[in-house]
Backbone bond lengths (Angstrom), bond angles and torsions (degrees), N, CA, C in turn:
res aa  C-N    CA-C-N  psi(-1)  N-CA   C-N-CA  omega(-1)  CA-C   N-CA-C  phi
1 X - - - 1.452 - - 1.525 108.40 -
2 X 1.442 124.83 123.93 1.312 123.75 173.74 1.436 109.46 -99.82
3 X 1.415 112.21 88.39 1.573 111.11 -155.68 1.883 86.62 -96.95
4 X 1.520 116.01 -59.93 1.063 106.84 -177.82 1.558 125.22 -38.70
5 X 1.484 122.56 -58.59 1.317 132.12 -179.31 1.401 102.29 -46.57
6 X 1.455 130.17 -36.15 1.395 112.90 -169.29 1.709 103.95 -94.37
7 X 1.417 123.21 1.93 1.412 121.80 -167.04 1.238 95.02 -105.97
8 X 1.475 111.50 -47.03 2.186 104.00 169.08 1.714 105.07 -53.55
9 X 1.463 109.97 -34.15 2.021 94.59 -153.60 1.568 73.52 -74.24
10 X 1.166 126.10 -50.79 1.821 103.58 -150.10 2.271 109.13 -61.35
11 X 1.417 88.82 -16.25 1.469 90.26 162.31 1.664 91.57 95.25
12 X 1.315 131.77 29.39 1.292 140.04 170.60 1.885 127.66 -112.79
13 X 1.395 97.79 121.01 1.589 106.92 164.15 1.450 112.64 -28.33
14 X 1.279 123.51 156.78 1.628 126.88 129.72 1.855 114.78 -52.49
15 X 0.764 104.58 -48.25 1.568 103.61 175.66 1.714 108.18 -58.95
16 X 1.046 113.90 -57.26 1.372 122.14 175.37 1.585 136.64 -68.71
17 X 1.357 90.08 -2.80 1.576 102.27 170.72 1.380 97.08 -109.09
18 X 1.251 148.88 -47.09 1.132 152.81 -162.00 1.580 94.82 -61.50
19 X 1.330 119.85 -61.66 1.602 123.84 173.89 1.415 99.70 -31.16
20 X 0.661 101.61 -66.03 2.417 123.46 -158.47 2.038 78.56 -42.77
21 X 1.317 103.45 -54.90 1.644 102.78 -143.50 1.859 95.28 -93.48
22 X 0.728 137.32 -37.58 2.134 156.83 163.93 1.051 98.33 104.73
23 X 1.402 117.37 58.58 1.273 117.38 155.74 1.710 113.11 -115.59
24 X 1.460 118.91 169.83 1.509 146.09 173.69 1.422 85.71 -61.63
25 X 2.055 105.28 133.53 1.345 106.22 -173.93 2.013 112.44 -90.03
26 X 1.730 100.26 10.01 1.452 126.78 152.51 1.446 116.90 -46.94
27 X 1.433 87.91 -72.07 1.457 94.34 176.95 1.226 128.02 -54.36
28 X 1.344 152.48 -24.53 1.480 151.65 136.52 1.493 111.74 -35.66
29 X 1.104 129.65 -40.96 1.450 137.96 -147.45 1.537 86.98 -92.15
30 X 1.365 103.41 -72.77 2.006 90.75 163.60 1.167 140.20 -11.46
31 X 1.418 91.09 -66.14 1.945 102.52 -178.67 1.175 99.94 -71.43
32 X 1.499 139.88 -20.26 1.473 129.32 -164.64 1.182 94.14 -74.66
33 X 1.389 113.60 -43.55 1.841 135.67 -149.58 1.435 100.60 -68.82
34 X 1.441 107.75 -55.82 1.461 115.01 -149.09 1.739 97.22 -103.50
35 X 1.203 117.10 -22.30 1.729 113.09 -167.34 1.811 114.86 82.08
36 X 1.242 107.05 -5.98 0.982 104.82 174.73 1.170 129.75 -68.17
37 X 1.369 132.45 99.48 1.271 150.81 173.50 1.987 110.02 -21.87
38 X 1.512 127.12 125.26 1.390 113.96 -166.02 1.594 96.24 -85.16
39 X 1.675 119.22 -176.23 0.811 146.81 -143.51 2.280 79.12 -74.55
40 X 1.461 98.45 170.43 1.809 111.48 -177.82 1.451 88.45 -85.42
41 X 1.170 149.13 -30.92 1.386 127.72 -172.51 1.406 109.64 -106.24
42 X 1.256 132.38 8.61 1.519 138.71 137.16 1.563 130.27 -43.93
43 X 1.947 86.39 -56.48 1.676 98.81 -163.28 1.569 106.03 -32.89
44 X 1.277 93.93 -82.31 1.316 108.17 171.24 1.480 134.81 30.55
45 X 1.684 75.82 -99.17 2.187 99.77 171.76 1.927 93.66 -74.22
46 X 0.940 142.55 -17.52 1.225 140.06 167.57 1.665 109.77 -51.97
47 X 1.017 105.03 -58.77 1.390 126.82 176.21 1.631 120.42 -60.47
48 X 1.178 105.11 -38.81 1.455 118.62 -176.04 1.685 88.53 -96.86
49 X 1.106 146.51 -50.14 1.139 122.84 172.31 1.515 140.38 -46.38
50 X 1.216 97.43 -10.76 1.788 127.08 -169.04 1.348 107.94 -99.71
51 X 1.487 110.80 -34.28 1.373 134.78 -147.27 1.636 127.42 36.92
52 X 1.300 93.48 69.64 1.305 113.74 -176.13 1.384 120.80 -147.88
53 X 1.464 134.37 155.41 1.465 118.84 -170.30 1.641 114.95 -78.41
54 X 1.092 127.26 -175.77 1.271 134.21 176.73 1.398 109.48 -76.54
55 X 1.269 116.03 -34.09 1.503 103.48 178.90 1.241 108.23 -95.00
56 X 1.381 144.43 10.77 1.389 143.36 117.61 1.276 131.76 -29.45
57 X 1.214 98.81 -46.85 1.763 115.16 -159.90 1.631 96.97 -86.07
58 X 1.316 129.11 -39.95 1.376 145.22 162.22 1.174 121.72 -58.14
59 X 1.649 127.15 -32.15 1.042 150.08 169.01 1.804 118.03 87.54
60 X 1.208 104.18 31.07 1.501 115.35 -172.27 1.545 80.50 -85.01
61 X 1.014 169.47 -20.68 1.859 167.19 -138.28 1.377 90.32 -164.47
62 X 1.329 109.45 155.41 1.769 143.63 164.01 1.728 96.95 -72.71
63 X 1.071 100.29 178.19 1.541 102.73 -176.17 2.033 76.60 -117.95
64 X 1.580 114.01 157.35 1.485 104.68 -170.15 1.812 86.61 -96.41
């Protein structure tokens, strides 16, 4: 998961993405940390918070 690369390009905190998405600004720092992919009803607003698709955010696709 290239969660960081897409949370610096959109020009957003961990604190500030976590807001966007209602999650604990922990929980970002995790997935950055660990690669661990977040919960299936996260991706989602994860994705849309980034503005990018899910298989972007997962890294199955390039970001264009």
């Amino acid at each position: 998961m290239r969660l960081v690369e897409l949370r610096q390009a959109a020009g957003l905190t961990q604190v500030q993405l976590a807001e966007k998405i209602g999650v604990h600004p922990s929980n970002i720092g995790f997935w950055e940390l660990s690669g661990t992919p977040p919960r299936g009803e996260v991706l989602p607003k994860l994705a849309q918070a980034l503005s990018v698709s899910v298989d972007v955010l997962l890294g199955v696709t390039r970001p264009n």
